[in-house]
ROVO-458164 format. One record per atom (N, C-alpha, C, O): x, y, z; residue in one letter. Coordinates in steps of 0.02 Angstrom, whole numbers, plus 50000, padded with zeros to 5 digits. Layout:
XYZA ...
# end
This chain:
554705412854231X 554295407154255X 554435405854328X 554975407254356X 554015403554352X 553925402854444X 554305398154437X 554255394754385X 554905396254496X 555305389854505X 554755385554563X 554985380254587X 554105387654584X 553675384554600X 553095384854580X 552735387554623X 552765383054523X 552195383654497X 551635380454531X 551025381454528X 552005376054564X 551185372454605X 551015379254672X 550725378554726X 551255384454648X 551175389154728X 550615394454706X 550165396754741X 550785395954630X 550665402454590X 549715402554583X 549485397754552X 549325406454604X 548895409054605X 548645413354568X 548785419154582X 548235412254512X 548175417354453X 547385422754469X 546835420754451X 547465427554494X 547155431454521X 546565433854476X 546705437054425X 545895432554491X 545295435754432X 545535440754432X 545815442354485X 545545445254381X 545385450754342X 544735453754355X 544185451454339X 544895460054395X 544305464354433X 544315469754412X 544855469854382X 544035475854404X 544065482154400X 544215486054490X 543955484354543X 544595490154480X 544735492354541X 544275499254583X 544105504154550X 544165498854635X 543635506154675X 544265508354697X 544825507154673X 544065512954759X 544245516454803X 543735513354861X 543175511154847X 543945513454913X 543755513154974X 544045517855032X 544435516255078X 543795523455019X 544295529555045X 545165527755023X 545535525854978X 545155528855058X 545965528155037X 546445520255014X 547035519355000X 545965516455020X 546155509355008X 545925507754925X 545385508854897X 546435505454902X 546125502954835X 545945495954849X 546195492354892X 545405494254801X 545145486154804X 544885486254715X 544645490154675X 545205476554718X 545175475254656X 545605476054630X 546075478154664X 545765474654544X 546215475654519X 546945471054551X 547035465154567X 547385477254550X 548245474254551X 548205476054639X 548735478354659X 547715475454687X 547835479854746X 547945474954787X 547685469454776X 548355476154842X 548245469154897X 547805469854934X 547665475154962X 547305461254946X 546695458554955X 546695459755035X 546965456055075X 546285466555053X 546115469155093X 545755465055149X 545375460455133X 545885466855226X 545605463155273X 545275469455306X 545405475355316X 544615463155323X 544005470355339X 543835466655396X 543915460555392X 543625468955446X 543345467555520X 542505474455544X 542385480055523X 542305472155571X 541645474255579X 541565475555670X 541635470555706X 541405483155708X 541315483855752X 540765480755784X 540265479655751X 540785478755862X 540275478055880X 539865480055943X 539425476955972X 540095485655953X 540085491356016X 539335496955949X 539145496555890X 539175501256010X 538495503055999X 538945509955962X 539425512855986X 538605511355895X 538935516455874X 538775523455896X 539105528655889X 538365522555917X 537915528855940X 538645529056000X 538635534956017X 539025526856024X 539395527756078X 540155526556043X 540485521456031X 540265534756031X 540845536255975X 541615533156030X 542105529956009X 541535534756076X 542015533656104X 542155525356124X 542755524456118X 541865519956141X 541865516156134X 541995512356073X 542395507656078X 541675513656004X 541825512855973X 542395514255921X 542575510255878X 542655520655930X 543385523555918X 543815516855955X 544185512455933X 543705517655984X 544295513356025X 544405507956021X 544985506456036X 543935502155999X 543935496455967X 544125497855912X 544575493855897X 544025502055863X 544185501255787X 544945503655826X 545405500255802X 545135507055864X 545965505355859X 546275499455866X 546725497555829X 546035495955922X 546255488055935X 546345487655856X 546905486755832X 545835488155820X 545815481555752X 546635486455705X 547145484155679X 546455491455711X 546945494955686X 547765493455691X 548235494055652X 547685491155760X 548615487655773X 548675484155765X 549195481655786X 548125479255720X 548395473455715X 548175472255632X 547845467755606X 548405476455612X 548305479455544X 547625479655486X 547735479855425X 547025479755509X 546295480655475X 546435483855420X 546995485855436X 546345485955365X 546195488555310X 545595493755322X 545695499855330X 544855490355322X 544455492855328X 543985490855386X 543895484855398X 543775494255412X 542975494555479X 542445494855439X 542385498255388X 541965490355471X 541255492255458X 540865492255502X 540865487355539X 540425497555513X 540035500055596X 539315500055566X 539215502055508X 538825497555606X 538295497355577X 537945503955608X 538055506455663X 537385506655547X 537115512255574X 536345512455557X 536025515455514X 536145507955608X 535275506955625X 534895513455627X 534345514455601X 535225517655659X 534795524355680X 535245531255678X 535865531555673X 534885535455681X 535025542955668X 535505546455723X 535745552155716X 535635541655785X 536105541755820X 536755541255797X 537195545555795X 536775535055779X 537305532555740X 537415534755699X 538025534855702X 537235537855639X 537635541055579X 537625548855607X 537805553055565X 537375552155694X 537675556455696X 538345556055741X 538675561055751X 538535549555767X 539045549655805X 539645547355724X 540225549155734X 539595545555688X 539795544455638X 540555548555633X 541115546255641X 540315556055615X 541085559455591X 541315560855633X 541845563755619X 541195560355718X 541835560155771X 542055553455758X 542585552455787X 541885549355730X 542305541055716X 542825542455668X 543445542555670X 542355543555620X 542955545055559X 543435548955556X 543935547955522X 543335553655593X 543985559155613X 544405557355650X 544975559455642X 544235551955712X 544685550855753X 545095543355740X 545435539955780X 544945542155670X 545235533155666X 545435533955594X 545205538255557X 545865529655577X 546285530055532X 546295525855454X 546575526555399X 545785521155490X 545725516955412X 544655519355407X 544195521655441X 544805516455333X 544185519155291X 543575514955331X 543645508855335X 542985518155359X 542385517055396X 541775515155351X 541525519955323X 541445508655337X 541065507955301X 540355508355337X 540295505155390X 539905511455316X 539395513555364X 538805505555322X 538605504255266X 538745502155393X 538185499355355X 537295499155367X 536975499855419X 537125498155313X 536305501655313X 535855496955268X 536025494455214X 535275496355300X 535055488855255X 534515494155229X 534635497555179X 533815494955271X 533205499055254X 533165506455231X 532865508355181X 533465509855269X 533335517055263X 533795522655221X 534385524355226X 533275524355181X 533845526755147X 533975533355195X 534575532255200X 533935536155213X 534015542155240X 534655540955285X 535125545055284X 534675533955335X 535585533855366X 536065532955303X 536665534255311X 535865530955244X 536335531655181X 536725539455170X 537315540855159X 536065544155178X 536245550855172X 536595553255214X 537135555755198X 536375553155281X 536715555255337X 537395551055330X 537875554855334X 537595544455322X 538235543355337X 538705545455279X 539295546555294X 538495546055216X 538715549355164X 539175556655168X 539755558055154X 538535560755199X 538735567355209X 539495566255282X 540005569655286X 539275560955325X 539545561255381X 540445558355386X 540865558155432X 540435556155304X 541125554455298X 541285547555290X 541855545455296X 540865544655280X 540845536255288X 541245533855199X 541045535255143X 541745530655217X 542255528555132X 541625524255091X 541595523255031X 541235522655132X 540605516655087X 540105516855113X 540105517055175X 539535516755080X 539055512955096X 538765504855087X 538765502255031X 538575501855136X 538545494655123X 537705497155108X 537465501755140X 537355493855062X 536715495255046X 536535490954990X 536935491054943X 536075487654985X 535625487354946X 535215488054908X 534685484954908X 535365492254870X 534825497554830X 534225496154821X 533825499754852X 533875489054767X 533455487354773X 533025486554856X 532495483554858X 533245488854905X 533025486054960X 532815494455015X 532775494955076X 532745498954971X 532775506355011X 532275508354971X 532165514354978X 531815504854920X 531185507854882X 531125511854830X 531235508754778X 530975518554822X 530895520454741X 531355521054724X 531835520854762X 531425522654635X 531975526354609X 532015532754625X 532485535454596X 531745536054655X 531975540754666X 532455543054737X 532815547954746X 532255537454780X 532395537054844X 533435534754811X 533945537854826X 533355528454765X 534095524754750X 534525532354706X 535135532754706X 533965538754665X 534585540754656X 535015545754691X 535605547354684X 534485547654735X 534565551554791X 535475549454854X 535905552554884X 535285542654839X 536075539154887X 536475539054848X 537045539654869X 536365538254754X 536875539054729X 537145544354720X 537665544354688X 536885549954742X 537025556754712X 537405557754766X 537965559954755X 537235556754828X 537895558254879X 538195552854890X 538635555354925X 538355546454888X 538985544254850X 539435545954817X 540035545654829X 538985549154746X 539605553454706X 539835559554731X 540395561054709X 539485564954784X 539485569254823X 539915568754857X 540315573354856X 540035563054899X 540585562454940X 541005557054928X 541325554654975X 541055555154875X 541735550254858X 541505543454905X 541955540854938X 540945541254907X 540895535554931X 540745529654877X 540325530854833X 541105522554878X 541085518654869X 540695514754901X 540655515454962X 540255508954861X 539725504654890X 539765497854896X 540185494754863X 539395494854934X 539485487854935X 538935482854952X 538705480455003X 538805482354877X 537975477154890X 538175468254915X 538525463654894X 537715469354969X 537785463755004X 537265459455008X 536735461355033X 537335452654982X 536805448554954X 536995444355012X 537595443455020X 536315439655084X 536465435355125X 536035429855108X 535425430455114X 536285424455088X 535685418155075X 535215417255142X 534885412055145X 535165422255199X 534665420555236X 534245426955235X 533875427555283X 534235432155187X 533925437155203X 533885437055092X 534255440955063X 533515433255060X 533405434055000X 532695437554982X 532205436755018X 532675441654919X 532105444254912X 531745437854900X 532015432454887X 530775439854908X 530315435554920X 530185431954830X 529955426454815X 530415437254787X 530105434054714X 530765427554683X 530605423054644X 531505428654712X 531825424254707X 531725419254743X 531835414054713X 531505418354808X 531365412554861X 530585409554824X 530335404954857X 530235411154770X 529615410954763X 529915407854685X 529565403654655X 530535410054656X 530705406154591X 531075401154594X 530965396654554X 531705400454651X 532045397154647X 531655390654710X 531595384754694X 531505392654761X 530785388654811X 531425387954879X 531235386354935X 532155389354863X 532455390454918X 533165392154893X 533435391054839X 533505396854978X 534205398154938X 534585394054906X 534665388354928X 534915396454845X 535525393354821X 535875396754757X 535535400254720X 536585395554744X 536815399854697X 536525404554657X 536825409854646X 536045403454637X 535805403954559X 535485410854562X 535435415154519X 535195410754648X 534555415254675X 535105421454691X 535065427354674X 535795416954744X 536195422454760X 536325428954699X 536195434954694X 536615424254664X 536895429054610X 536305433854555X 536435438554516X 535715430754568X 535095434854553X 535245439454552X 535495443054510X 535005440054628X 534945446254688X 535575449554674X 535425455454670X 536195448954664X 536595452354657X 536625454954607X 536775460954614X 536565453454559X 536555456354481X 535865462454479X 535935468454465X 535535460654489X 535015462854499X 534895470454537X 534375473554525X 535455473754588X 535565475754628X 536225479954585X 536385485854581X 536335477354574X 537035478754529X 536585482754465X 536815488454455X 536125481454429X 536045484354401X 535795494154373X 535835498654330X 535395490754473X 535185497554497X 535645503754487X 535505509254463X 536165501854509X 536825506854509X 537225507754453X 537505513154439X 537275501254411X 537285502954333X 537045507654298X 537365511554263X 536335507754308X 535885510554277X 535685520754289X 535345525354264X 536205519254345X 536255527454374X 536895528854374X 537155531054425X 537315527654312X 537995529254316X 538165529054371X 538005534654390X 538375526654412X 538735523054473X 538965515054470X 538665509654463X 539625517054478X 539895507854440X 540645507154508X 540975501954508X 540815512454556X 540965511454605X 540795508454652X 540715511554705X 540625499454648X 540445496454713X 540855489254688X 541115487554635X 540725484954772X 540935479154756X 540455474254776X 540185476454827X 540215468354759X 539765462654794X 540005457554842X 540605455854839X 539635455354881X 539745448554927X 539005446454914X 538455449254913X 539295439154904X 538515434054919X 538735426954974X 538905421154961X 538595431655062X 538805426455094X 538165421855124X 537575423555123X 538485414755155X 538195411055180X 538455405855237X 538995402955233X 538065405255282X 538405403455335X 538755395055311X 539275392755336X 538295391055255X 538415385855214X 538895388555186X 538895394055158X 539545382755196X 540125384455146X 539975382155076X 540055386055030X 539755376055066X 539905374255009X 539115380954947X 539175382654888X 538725382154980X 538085387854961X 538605394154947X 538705396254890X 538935396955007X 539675401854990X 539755401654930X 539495405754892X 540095397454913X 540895394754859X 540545395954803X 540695400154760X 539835390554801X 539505391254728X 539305395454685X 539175394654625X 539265403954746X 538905408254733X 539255413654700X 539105417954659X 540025411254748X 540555418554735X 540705415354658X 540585418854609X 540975408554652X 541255405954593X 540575407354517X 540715408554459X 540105406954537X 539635410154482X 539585418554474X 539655422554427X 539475418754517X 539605428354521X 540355431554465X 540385435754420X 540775427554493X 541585428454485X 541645429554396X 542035432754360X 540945424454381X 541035424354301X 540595428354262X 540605429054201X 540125431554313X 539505436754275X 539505442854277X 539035446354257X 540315446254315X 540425452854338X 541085452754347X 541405447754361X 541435461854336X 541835462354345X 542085467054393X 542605470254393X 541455466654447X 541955470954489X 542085467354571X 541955461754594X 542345472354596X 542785467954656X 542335463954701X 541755465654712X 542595459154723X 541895453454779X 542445453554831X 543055452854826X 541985454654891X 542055453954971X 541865447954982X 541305445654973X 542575443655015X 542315438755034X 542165437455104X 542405440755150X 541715431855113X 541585430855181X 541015423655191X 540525423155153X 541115419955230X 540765413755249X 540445417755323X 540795419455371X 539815418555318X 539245422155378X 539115418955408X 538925413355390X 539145420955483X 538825418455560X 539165412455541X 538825407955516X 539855411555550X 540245406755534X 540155402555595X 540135396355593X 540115406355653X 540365402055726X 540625405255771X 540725411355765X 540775402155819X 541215404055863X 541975403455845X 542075400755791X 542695406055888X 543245406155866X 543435401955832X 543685403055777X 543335392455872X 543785388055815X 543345387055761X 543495388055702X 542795385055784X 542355380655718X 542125387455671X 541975386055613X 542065395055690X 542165399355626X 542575400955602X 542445404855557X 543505399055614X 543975400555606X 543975395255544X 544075397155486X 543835388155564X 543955382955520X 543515384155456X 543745383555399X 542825385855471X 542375386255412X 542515392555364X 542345392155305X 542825398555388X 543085402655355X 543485402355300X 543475404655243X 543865398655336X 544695396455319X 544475390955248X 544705391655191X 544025386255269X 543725381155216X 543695386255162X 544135386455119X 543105391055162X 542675392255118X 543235396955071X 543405395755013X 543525404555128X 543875407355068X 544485406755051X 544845409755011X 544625400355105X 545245398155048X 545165395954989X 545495398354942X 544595389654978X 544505389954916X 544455395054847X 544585393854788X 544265399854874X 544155403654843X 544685407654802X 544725408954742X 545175409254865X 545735411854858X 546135410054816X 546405413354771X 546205402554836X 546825398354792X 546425399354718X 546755397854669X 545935401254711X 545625398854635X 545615405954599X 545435406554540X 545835411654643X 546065419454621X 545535423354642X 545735428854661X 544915422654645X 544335423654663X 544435427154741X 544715424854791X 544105433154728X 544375437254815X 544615445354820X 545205445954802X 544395449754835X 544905455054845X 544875459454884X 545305463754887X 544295459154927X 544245459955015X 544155453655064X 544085448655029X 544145452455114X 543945446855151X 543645449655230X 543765454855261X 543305445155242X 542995447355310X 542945439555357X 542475435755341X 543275438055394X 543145432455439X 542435434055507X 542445437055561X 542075431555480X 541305433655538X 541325429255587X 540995424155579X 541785430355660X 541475425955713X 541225428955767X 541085434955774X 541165423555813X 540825425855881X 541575426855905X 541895421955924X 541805432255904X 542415434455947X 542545441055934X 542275444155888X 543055444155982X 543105450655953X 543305452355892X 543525448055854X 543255458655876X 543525460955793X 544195459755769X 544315457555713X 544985462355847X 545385460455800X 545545453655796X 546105452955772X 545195447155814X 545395442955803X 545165440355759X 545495436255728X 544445442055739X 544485441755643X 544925443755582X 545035440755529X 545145449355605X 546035452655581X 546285448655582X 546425445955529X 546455446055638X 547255440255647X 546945435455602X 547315434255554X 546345432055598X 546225425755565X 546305428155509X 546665424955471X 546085433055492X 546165436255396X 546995435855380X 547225433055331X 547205437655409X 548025438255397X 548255430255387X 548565428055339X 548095427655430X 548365422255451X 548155417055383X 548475411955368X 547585419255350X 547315415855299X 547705416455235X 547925411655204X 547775424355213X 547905423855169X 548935423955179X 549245423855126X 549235424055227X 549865420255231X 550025413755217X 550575411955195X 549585410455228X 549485403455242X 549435401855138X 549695397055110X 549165405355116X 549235404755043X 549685410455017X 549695412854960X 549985411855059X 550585415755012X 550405421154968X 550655422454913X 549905424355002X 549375430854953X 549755439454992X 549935444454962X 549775437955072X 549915444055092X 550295442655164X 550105439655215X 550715444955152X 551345443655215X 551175448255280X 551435453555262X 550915449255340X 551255454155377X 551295449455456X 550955444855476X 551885452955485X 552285452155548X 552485443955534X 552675441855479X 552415439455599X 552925434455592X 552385428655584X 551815427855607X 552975423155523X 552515419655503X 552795410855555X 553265407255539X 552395409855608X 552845404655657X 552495397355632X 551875396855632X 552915392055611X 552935386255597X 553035382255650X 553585381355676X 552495379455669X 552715374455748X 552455368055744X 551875366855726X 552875363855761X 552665357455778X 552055356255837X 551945360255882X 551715350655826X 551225350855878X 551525349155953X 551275351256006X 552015345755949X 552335343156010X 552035334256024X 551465331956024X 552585331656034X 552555323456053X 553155323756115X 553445328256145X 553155316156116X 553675314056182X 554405316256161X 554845317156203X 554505317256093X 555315318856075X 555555325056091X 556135327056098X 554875328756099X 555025337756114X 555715339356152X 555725335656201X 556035341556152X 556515345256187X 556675350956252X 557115352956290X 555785352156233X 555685359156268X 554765358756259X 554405355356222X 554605364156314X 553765363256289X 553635367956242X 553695373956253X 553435365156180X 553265368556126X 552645374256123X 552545379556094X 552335370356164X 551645375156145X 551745377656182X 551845382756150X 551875379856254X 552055383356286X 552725392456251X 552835398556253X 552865387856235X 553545393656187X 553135396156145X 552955402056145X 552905390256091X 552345396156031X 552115401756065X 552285407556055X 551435398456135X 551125403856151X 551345411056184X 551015416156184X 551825410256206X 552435415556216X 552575419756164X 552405425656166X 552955416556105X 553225421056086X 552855424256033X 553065428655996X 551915419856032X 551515425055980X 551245431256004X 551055436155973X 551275429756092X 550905435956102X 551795440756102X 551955445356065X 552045438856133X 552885443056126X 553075446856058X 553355452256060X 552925444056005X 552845447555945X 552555449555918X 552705450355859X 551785452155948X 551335453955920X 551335459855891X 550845461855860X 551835463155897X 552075471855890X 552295469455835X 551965472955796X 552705465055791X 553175464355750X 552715464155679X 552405459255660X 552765471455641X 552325471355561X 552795467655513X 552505464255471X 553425467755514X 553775466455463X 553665458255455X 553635454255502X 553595456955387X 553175451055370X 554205446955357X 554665448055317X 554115441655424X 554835436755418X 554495429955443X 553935429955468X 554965423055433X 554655416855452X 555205416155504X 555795417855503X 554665411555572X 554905408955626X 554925401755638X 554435400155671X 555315396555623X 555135388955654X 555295387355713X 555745390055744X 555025383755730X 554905382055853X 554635375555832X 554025375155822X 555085369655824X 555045365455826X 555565359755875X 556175360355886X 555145354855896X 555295352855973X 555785347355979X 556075345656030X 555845343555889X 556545338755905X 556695339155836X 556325342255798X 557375335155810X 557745336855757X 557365331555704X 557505331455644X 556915327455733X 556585326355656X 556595330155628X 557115330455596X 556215334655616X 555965339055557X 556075345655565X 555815350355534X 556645345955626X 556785354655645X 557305357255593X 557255362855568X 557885352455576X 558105352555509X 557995357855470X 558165363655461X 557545352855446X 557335355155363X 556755360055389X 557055365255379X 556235361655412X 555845366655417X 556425372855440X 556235378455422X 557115372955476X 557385378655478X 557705381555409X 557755387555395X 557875376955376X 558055377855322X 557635386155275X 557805391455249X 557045382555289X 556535386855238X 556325393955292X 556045399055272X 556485393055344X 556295399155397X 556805405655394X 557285404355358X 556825412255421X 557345415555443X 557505414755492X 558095416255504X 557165412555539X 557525411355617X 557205404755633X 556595404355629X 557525400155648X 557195392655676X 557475390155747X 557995392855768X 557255386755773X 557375383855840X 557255375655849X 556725372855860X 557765373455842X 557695363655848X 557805363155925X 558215365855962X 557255358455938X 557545356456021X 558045350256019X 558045346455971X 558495349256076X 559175345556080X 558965341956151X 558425342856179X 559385338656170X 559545336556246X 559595339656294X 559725345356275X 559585339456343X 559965343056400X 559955347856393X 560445351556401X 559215350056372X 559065358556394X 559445362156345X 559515368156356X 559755359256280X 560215364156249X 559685363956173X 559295359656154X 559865370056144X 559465368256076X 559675373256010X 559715379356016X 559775370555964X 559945374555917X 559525381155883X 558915381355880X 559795384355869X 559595392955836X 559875390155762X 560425387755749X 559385391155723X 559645393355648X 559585400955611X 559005402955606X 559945404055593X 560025407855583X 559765409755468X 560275410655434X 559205410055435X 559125411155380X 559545404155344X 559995404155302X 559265399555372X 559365393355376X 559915388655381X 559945382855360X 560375392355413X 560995388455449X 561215387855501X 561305393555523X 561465381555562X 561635382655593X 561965387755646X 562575387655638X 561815391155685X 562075395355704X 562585396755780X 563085399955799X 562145392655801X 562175393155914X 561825389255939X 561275387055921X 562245387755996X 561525384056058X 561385389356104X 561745394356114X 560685387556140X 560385392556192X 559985387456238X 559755382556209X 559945387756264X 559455384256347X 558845387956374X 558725393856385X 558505382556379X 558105385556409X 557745391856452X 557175393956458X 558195393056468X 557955398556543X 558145405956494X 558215411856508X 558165403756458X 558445410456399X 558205412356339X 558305417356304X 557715404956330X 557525404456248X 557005407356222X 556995406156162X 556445411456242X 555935414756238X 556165422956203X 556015425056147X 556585426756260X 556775429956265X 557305431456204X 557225435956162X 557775427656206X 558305424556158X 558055428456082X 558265433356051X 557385422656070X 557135422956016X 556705429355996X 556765429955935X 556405433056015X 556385436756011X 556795445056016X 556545450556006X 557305443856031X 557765448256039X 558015447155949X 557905451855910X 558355440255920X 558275437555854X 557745442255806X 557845446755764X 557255439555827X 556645442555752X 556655447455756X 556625449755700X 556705454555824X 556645460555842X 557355461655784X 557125462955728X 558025461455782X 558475459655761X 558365461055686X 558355466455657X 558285454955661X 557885453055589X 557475455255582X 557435454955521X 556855458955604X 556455464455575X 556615472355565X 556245476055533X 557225474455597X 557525480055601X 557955480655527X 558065484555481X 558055475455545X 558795473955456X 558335471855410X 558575473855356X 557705468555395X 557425470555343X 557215475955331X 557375477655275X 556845480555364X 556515486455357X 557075492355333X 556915496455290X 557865492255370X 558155494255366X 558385494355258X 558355498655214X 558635486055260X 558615487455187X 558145487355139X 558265486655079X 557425488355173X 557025490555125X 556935498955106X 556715501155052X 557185503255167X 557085508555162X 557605511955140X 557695518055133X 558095505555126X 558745510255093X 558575508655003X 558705512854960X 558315503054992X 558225501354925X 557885505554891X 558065507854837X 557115507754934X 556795514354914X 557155521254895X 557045525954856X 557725519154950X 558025529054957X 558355528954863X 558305533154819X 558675522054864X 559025523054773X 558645520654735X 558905519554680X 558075519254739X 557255518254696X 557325527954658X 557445530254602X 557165531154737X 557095534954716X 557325541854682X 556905545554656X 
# end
């Protein structure tokens, strides 16, 4: 039994894909997906952004492929980048084929939305041809005309229509390798749609709150929508959609599901906002030492807090903490005990020399635990 049960998160029960080399669904950890936005037809440009997203740990890319350009610049992408490339394609079936053949881990598609059956079994056949996994994507601003004509406007009921509906297509052609999203730029339209879906199917859902915003106000509406979601188990890709670059939809994905205790990576920093008691300038130090550690994968907690109210006890629960003091002096806790003072003109530096430190000696005894694992 959890010695914290108010923390514990009971995860839906999904059936698991492949996504090239990524599993989703199931027992897998809830994958962070980011979306290019450089012209694909321009492999090199776009290579190179999907690396940014790559160091800052992406799971999966998705590159959209409008034209016959694009799904031929396609397998110099996939060859030259390292996580699984989801080719996405709304109309035509024919960039389905081409990105299929071209190496793409998924297709994002719509089946119902590419015309005959014969045209849908044609993508499924190279799907199964090339080990691609799919991903029907339902947007409450782009609904078919006979649901907008039953339901008289978007909302749950229509989302999960269209998805089922779509879902069946691929049912119905032995193909059961895909996962759904039914996003909306409306959070609370979101929530209603994934949480009904969640109960009419069992396979994996991509989450995502669409044309969320710009950095803060789509960071926040993101954060609203699939946290809910999250905390309620519901989830097993995620995609943060803003107006900013790609890997900082990464960082927000990470940052999300840390924040609920779903998936740990690099450093997790606890900071006070800063008042008159500060010791030191706080936000100033945060912003330091997040970009200073941005290299750091190994998932450890940092507190940078600015007076001993509450620097205390938040070091307590940290591996490395920092209380500000008087006179330029301030305490280091060390995996939550007192440890040293350090000053200013040192403390940036200091601290990071610390977590660099503490990420070496975890990794270290993780790779020794493995060596007598194995």
């Amino acid at each position: 039994m959890s010695l914290r049960p108010w923390r514990d998160i009971a995860r839906r029960k999904s059936r698991q894909i492949m996504v090239g080399n990524v599993p989703v669904g199931g027992d897998a950890p809830i994958a962070v997906q980011t979306m290019t936005n450089t012209l694909t037809s321009d492999p090199v440009a776009t290579i190179e952004q999907i690396r940014t997203c790559e160091d800052v740990g992406v799971d999966i890319v998705r590159v959209s492929c409008p034209d016959v350009e694009s799904t031929a610049a396609l397998s110099q992408i996939v060859r030259a980048t390292k996580v699984p490339i989801v080719a996405d394609i709304h109309f035509h079936y024919k960039r389905a084929l081409e990105a299929a053949d071209a190496g793409a881990a998924c297709l994002r598609i719509n089946p119902g939305n590419i015309g005959s059956a014969a045209r849908v079994k044609e993508v499924v056949n190279a799907a199964k041809a090339n080990g691609c996994s799919m991903r029907i994507g339902v947007n409450a601003g782009s609904l078919e005309k006979h649901l907008l004509d039953k339901y008289g406007e978007p909302c749950p009921e229509a989302m999960v229509e269209s998805a089922l509906e779509h879902a069946k297509i691929l049912q119905d052609n032995d193909f059961h390798e895909f996962k759904i999203s039914v996003k909306a730029s409306d959070v609370f339209l979101a929530v209603a749609a994934y949480q009904q879906l969640a109960e009419a199917i069992d396979c994996p859902l991509h989450l995502g709150i669409t044309e969320a915003g710009a950095f803060v106000g789509g960071t926040v509406k993101s954060s609203i929508g699939m946290g809910m979601l999250l905390w309620a188990g519901i989830g097993d890709t995620i995609r943060v959609s803003l107006s900013a670059l790609p890997p900082e939809e990464v960082r927000v994905g990470y940052e999300i599901l840390k924040s609920l205790g779903i998936r740990h990576r690099g450093v997790r920093i606890v900071s006070c906002p800063s008042c008159a008691r500060q010791g030191f300038q706080v936000i100033k130090t945060v912003e330091a030492l997040e970009a200073r550690l941005s290299h750091i994968h190994t998932p450890l907690s940092l507190s940078i807090i600015g007076c001993v109210v509450n620097g205390p006890g938040e070091a307590r629960e940290t591996d490395i903490g920092l209380t500000g003091g008087g006179n330029g002096k301030h305490m280091i806790y060390l995996s939550g005990v007192t440890d040293h003072h350090i000053n200013d003109e040192t403390m940036v530096d200091h601290i990071v020399g610390l977590v660099e430190k503490k990420a070496a000696e975890i990794e270290a005894a993780s790779a020794a635990a493995e060596s007598v694992a194995a």
